[in-house]
Structure formats: C-alpha cells, structure tokens
Residue frames as a rotation matrix with the C-alpha (Angstrom) as fourth column:
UNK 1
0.800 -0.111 -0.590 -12.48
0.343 0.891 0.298 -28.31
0.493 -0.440 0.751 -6.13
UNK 2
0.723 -0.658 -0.211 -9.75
-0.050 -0.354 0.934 -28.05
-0.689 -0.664 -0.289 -3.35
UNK 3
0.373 -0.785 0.494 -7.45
0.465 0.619 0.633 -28.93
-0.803 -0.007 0.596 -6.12
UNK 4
0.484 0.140 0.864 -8.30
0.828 -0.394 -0.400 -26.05
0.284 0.908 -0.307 -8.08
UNK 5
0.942 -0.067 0.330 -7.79
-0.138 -0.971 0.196 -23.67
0.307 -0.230 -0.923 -5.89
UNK 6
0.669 -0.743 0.019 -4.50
0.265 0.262 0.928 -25.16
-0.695 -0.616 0.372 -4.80
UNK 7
-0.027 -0.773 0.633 -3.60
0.984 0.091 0.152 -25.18
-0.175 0.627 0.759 -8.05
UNK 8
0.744 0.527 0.411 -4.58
0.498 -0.847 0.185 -21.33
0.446 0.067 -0.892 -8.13
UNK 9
0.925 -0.379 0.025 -2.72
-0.086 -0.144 0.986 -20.89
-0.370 -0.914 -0.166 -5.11
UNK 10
0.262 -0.799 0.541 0.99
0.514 0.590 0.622 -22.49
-0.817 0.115 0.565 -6.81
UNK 11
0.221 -0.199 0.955 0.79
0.974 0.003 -0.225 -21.14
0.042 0.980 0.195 -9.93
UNK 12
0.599 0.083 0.796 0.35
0.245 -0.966 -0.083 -17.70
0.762 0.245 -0.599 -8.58
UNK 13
0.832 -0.554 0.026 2.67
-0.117 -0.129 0.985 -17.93
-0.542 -0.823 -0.172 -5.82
UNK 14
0.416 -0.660 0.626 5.11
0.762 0.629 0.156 -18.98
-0.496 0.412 0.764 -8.62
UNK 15
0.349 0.057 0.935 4.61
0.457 -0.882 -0.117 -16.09
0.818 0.468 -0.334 -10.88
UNK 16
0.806 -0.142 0.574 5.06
-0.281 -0.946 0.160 -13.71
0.521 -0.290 -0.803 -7.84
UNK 17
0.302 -0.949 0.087 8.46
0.149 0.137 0.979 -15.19
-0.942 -0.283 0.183 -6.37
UNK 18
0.136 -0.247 0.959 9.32
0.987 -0.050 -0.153 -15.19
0.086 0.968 0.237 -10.37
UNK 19
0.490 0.205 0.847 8.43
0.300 -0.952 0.057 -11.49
0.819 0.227 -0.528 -10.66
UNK 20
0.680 -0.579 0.450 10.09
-0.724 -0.433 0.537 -10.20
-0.116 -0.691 -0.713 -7.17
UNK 21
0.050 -0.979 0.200 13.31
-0.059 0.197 0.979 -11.85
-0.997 -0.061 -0.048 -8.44
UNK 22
0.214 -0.253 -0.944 13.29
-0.826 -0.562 -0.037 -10.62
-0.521 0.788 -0.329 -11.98
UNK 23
0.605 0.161 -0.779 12.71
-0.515 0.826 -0.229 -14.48
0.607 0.540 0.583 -13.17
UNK 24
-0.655 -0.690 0.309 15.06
-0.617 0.251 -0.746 -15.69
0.437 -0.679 -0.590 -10.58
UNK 25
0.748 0.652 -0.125 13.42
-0.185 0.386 0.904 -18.65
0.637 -0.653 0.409 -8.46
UNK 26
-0.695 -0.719 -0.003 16.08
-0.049 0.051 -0.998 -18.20
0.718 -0.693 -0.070 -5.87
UNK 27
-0.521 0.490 0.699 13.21
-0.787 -0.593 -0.171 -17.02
0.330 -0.639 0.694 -3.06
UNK 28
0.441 0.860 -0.256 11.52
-0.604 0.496 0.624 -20.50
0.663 -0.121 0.739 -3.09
UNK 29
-0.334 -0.325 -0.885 14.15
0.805 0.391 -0.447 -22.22
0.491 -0.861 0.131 -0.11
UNK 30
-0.694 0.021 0.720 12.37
0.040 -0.997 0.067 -18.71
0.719 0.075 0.691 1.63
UNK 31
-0.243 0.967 -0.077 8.93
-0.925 -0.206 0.320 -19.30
0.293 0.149 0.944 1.10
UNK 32
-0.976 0.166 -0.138 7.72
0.204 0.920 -0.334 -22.17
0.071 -0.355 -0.932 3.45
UNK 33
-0.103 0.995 0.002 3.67
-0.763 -0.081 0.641 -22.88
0.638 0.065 0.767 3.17
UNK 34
-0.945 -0.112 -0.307 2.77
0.074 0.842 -0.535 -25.27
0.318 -0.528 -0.787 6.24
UNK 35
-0.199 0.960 -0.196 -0.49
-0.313 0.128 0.941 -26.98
0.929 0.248 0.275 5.91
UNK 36
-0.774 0.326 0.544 -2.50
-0.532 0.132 -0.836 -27.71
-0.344 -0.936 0.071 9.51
UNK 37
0.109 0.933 0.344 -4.99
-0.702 0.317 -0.638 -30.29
-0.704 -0.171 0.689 9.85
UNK 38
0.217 0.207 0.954 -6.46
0.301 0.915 -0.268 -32.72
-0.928 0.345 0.137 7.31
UNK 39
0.123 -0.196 -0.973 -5.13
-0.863 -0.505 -0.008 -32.45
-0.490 0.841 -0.231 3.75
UNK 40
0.699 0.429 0.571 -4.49
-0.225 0.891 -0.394 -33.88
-0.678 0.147 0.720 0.55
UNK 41
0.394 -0.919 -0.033 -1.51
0.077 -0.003 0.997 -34.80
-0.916 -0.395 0.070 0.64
UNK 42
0.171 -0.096 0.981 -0.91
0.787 0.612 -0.077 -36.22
-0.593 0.785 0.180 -2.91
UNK 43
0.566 0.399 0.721 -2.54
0.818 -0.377 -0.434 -33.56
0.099 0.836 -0.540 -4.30
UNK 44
0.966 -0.195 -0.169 -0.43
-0.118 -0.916 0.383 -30.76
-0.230 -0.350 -0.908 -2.66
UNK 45
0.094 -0.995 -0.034 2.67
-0.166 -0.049 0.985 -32.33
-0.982 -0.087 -0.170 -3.27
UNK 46
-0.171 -0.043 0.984 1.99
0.965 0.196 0.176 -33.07
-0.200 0.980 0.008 -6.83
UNK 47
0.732 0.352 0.583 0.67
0.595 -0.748 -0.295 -29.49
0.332 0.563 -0.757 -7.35
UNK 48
0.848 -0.301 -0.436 3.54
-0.198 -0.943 0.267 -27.91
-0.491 -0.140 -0.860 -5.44
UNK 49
-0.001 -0.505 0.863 6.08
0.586 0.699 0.410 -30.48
-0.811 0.506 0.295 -7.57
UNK 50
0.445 0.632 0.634 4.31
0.801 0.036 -0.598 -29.24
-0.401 0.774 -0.490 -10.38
UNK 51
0.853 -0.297 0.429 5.41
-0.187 -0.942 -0.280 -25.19
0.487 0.159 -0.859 -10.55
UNK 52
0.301 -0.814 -0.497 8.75
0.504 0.578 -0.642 -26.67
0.810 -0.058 0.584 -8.65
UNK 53
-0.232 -0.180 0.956 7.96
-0.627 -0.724 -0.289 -25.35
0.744 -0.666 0.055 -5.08
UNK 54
0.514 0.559 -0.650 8.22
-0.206 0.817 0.539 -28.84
0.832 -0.143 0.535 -3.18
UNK 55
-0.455 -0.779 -0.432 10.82
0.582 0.107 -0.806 -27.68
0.674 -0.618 0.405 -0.90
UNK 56
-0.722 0.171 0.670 8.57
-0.511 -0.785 -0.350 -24.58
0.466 -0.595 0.654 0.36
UNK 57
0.165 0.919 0.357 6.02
-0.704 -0.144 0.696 -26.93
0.691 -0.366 0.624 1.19
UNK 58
-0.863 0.007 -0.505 5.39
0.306 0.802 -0.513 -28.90
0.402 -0.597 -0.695 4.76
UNK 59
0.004 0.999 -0.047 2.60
-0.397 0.044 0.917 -30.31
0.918 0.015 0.397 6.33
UNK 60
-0.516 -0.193 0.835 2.04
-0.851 -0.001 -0.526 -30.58
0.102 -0.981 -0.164 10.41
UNK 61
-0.566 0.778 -0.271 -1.08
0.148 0.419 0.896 -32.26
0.811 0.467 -0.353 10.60
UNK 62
0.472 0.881 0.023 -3.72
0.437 -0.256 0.862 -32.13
0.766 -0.397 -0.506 13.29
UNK 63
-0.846 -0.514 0.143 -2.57
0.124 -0.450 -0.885 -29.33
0.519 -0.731 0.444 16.10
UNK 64
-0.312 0.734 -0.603 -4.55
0.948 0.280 -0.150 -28.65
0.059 -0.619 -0.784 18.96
UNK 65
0.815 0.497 0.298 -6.61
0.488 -0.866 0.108 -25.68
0.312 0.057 -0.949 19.40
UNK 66
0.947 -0.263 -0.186 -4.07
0.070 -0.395 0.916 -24.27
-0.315 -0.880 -0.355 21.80
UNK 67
0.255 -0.762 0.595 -1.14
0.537 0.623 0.568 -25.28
-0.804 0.175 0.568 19.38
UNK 68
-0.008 0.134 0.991 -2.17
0.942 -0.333 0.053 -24.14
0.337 0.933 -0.124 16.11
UNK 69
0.984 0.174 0.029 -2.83
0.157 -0.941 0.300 -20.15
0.080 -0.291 -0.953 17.89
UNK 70
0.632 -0.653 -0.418 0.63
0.077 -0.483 0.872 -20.51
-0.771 -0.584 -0.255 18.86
UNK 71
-0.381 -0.544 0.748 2.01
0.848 0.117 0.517 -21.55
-0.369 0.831 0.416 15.49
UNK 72
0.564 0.468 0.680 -0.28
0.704 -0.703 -0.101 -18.33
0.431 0.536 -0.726 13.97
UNK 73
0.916 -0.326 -0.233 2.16
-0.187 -0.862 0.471 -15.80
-0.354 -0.388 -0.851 16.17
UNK 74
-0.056 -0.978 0.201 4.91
-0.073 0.205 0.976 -17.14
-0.996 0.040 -0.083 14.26
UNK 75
-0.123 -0.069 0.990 3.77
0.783 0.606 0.139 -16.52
-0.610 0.793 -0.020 10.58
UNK 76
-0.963 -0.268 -0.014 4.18
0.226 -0.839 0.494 -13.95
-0.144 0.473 0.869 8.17
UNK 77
-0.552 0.728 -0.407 0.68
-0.830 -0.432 0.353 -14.51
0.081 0.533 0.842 6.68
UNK 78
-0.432 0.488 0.759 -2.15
-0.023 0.835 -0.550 -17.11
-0.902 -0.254 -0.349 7.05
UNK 79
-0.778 0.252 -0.575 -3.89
-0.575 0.083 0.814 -19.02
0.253 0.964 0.080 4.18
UNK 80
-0.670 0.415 0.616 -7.05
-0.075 0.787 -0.612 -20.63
-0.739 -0.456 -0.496 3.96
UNK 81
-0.650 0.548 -0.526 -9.17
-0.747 -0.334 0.575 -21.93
0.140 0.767 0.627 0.86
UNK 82
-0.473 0.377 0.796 -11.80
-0.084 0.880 -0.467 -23.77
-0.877 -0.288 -0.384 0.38
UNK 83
-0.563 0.220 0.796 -13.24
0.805 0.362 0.470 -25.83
-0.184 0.906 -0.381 -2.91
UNK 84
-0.923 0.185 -0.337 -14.30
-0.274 -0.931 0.239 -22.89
-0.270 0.314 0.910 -4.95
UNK 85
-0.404 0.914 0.036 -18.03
-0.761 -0.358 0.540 -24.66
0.507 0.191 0.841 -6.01
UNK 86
-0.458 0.241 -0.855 -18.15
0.261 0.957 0.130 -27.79
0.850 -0.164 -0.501 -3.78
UNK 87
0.053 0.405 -0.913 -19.38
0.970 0.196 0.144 -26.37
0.237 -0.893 -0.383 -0.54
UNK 88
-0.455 -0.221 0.862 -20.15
0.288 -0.953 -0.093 -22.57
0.843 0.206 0.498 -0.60
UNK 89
0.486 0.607 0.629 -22.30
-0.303 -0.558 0.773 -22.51
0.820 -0.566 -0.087 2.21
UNK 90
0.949 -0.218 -0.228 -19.54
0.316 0.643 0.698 -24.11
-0.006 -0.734 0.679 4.65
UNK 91
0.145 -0.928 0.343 -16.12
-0.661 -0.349 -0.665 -22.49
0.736 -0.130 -0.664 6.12
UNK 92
-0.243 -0.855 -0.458 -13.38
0.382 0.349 -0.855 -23.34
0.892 -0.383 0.242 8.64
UNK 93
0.956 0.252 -0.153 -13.99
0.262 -0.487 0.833 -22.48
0.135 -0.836 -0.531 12.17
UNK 94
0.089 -0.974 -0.210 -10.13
0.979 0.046 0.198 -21.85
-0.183 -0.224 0.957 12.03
UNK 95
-0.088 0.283 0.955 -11.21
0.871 -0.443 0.211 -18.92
0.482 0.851 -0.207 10.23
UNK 96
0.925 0.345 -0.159 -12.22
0.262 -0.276 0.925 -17.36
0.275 -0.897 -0.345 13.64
UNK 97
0.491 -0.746 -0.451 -8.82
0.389 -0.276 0.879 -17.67
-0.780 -0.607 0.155 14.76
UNK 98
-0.244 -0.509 0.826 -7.14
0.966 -0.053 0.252 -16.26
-0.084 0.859 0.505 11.79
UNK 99
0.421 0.466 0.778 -9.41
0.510 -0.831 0.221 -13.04
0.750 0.304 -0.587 12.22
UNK 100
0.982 -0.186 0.008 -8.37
-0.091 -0.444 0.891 -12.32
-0.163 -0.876 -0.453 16.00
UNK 101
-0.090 -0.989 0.114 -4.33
0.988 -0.074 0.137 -12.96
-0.127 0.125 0.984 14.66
UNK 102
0.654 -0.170 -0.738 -4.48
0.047 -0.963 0.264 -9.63
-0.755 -0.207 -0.622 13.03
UNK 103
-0.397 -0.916 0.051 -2.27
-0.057 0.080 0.995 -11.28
-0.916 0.393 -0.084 10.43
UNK 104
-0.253 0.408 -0.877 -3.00
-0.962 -0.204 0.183 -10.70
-0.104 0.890 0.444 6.78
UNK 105
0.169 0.591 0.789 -5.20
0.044 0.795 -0.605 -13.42
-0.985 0.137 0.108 5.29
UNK 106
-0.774 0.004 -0.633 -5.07
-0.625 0.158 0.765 -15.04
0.103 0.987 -0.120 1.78
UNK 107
-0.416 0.688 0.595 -8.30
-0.172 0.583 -0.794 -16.52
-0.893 -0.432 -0.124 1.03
UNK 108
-0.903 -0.183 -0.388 -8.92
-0.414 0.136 0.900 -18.61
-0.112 0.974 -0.199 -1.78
UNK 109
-0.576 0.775 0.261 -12.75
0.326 0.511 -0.796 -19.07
-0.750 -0.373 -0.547 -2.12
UNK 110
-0.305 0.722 0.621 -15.96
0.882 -0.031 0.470 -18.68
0.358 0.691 -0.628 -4.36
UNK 111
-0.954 -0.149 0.262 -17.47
0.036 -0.920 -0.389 -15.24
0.299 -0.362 0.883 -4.50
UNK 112
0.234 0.951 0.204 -20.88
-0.471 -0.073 0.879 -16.35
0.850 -0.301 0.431 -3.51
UNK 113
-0.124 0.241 -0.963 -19.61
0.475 0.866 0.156 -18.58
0.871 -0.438 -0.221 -0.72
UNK 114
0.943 0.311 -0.115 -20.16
0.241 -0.406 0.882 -17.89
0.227 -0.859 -0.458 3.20
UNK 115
0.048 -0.733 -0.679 -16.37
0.743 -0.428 0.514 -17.27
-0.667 -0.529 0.524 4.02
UNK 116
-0.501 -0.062 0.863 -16.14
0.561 -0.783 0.269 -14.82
0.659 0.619 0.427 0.49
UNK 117
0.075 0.990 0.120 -19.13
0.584 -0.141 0.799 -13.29
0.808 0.010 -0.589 2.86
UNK 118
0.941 -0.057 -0.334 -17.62
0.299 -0.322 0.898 -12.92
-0.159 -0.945 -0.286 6.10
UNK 119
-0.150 -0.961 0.232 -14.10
0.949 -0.075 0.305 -12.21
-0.276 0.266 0.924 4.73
UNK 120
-0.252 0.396 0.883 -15.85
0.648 -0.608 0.458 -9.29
0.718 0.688 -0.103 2.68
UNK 121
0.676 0.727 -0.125 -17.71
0.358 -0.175 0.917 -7.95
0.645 -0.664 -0.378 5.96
UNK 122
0.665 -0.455 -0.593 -14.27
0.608 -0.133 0.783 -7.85
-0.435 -0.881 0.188 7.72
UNK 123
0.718 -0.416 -0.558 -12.35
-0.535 -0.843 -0.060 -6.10
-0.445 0.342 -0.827 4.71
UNK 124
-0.185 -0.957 0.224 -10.19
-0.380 0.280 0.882 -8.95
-0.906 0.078 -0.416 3.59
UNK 125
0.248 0.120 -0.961 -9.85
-0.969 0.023 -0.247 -9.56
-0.007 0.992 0.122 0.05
UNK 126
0.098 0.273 0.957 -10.77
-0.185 0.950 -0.252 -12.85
-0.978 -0.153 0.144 -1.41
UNK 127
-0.490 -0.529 -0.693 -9.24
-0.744 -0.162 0.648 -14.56
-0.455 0.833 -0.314 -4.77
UNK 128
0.428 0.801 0.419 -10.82
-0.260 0.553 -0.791 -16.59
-0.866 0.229 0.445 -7.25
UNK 129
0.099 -0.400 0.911 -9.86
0.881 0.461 0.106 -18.07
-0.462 0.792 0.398 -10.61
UNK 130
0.552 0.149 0.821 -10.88
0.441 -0.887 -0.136 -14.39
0.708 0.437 -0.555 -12.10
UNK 131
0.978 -0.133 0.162 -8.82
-0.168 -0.960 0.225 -12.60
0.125 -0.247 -0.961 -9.70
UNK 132
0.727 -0.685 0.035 -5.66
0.681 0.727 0.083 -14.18
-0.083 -0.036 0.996 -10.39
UNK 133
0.140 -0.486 0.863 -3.70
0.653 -0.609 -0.449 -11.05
0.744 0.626 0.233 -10.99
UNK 134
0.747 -0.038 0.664 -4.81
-0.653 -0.231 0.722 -9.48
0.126 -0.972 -0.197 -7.69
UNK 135
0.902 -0.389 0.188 -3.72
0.193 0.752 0.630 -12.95
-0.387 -0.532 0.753 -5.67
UNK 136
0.125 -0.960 0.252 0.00
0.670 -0.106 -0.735 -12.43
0.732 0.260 0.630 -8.22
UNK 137
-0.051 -0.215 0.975 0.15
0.025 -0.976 -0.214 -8.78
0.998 0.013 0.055 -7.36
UNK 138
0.744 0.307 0.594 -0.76
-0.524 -0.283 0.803 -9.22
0.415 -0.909 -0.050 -3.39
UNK 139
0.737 -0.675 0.005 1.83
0.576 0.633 0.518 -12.17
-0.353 -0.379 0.855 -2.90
UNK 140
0.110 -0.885 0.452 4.50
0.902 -0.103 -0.420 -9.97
0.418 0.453 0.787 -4.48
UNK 141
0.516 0.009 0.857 3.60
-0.453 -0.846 0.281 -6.92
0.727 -0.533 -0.432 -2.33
UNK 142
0.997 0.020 -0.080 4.13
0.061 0.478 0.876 -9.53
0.055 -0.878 0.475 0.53
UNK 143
0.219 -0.976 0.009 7.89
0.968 0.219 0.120 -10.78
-0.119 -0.018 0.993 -0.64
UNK 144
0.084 -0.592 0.802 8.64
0.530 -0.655 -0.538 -7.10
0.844 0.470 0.259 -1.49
UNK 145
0.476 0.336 0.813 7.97
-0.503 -0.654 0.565 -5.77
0.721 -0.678 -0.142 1.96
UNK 146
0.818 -0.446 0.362 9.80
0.049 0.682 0.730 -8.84
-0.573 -0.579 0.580 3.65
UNK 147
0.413 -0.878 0.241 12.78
0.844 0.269 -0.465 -8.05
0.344 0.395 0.852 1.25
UNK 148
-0.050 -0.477 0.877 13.15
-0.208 -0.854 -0.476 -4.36
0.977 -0.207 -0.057 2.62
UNK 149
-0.711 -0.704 -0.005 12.92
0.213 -0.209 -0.954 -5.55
0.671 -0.679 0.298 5.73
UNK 150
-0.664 0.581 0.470 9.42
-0.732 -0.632 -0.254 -4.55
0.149 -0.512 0.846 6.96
UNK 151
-0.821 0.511 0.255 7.06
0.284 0.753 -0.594 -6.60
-0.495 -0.415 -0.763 8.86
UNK 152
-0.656 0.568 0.497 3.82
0.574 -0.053 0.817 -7.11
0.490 0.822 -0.291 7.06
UNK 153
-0.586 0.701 0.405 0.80
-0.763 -0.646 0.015 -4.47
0.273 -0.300 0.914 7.61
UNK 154
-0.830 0.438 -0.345 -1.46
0.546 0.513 -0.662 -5.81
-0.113 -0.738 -0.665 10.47
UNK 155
0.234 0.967 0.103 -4.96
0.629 -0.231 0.742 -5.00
0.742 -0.109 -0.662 11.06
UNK 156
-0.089 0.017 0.996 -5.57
-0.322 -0.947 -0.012 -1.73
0.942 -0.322 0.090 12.98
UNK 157
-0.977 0.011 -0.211 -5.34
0.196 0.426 -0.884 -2.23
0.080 -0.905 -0.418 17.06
UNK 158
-0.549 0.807 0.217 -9.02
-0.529 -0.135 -0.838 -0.84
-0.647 -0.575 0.501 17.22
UNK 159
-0.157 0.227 -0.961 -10.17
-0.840 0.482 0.251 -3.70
0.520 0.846 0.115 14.37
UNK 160
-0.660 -0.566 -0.495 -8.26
-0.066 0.699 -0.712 -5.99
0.749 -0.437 -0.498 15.90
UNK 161
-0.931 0.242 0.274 -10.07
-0.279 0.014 -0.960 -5.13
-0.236 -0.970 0.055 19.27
UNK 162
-0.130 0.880 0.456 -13.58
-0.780 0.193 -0.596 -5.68
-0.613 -0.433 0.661 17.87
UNK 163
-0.067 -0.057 -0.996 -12.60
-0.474 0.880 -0.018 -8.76
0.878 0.471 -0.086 15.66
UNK 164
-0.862 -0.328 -0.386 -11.47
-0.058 0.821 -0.568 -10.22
0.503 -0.468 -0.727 19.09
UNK 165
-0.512 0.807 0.295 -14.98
-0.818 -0.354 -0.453 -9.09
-0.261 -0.473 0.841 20.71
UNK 166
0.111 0.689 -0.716 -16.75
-0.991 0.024 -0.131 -10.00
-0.073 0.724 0.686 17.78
UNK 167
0.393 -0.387 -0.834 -15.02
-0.745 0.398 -0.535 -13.48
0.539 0.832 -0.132 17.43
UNK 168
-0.409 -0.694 0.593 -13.73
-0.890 0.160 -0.427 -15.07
0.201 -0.702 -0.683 20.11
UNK 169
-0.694 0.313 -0.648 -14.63
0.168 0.946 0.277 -18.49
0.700 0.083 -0.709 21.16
UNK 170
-0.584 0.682 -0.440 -16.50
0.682 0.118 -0.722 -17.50
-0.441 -0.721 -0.534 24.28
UNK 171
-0.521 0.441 -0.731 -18.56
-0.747 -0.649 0.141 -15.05
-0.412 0.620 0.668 21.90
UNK 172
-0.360 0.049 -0.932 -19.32
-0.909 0.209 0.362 -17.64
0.212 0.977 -0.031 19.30
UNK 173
-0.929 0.300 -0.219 -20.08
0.355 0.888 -0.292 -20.36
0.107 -0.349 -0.931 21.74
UNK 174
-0.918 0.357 -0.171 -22.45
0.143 -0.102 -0.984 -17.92
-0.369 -0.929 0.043 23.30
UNK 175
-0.600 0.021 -0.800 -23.86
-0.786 -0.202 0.585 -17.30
-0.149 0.979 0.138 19.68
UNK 176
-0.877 -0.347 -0.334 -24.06
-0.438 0.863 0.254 -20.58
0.200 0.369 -0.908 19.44
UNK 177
-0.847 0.470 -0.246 -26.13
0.459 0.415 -0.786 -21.36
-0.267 -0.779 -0.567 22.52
UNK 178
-0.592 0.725 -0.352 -28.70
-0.387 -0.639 -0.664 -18.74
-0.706 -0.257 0.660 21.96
UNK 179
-0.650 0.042 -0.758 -29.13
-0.759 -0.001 0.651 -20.13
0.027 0.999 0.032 18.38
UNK 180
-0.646 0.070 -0.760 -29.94
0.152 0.988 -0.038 -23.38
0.748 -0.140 -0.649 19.45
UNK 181
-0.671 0.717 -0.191 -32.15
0.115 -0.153 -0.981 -21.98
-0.732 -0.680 0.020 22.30
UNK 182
-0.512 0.693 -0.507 -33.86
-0.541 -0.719 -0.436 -20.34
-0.667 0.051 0.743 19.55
UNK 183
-0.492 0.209 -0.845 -34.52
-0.504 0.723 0.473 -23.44
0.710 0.659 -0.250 16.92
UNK 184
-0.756 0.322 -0.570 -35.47
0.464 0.878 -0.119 -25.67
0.462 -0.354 -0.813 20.06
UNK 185
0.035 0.967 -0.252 -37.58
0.147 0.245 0.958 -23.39
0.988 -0.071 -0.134 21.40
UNK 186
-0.061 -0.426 0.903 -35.36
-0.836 -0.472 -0.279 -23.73
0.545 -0.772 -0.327 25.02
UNK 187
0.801 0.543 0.250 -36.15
-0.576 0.588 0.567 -26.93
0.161 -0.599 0.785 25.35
UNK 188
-0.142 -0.990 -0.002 -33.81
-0.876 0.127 -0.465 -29.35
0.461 -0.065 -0.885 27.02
UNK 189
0.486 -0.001 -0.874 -33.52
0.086 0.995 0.047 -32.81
0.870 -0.098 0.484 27.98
C-alpha cells in the first residue's frame, strides 16, 4: 500500500539523517520532501509525525505540467513510489519527466511492477521493503555529498540526450498514436 512504502520511505530517511549526524537529528529543518499532486495527506503527515520529520515535510498540490518541470530544476533529488502490491502494472506519467531531469531518482516500488521495469531498463535503482539498507545507505550518500559541498551526480549528458529522445512528450504521444492506430486497426470516426 502507498502507506507502506511511505512508511519505508520515513523510517529510512530517518535512520540516514541519524547516521550522517552521528545520532544527531539536527539535518531534519534541511531536509524538505514536497509532495506534487494528489496525496494522502493524513497519512503522510501522520507517518512523517511518526519518525519526527513533520517540519521537512510540505505538500503543493496539483501543478501544471509546465510548473511542476520548473519546480524539478530546483531539487536536489526526485521521489516517486507507488503501492508496492496494489497496482504493479500502472506508473506515473510524471515518471517521464523525472527521466529527462537527469536528477537522481528514488523509487519506491515492487520488483515485479512496470516502473521497477522501466526504472531497471534506464539504470536507476529501485527500493523495496527488502532493500531497506540500500534506500538507508543511498539517502546518506546523498546528505554526505550535500555536506561537502558537492552537487549530486547527474546522469551522463549522452544518457541524458537519449532519455530526452527516448521520452519526451512529443515521442510518447507519437508512441501513443501509432499504438492506438495499431489496436483500431486505423480506424477513425
């Protein structure tokens, strides 16, 4: 459920501000997580409440297409999970834009599901209840690299170039279209 992985998501973001301050939870007025779109609310503030990280957390809601891209050039690192057994065969079309950022991805999903798939396909590592230790150990690379000072490691420029190819919206529409040519047949109304 979305509330597992969230709670995934808190517990191990806790641990790894813990651990890169040496038990210190100074780092969590730092660490801001800002949710886009439709959420649950309750549940996010009760689960970041929970591990006592209710200051790091705000929520926009719905941005426009054109919005939300610009808010992604202004983040360290993008997150995106989805219910680990409720809907494996369904992702985010945000997802899309998250690949052409170039910015590291956390991605909290099943390992059978279609983003685990396409995440996998592009090289980005996906976390799961079983890979909690990774998900510690990767969020504490993050804060340790933003404490010396360095900007996180980006996807290569010639990745990058065929993510945006590969991805874009006028790509993926055109995808789209052909798909649909090919189910109907070509027929149109």
């Amino acid at each position: 459920s979305d509330a597992e992985s969230m709670r995934l998501f808190c517990e191990s973001l806790q641990a790894a501000l813990q651990s890169a301050n040496k038990g210190a939870n100074k780092r969590a007025e730092q660490v801001q997580v800002m949710f886009v779109g439709r959420v649950d609310t309750p549940m996010l503030e009760s689960e970041f409440a929970r591990v006592g990280l209710q200051d790091s957390l705000s929520m926009s809601g719905y941005l426009s297409r054109t919005e939300g891209v610009r808010e992604l050039a202004n983040v360290d690192a993008l997150l995106v999970t989805t219910a680990f057994a409720d809907s494996p065969h369904m992702t985010t079309s945000k997802i899309f834009d998250y690949l052409v950022s170039g910015k590291q991805i956390v991605a909290l999903t099943s390992e059978n599901s279609e983003l685990a798939n396409l995440l996998h396909e592009e090289r980005v590592a996906t976390y799961s209840e079983a890979s909690r230790e990774n998900l510690i150990a990767r969020l504490c690379g993050m804060f340790e690299a933003r404490s010396a000072g360095k900007a996180l490691e980006r996807v290569s420029d010639e990745a990058l170039a065929l993510r945006r190819a590969q991805y874009s919206w006028r790509t993926l529409a055109q995808r789209y279209a052909e798909l649909l040519d090919r189910v109907t047949g070509g027929v149109s109304e």
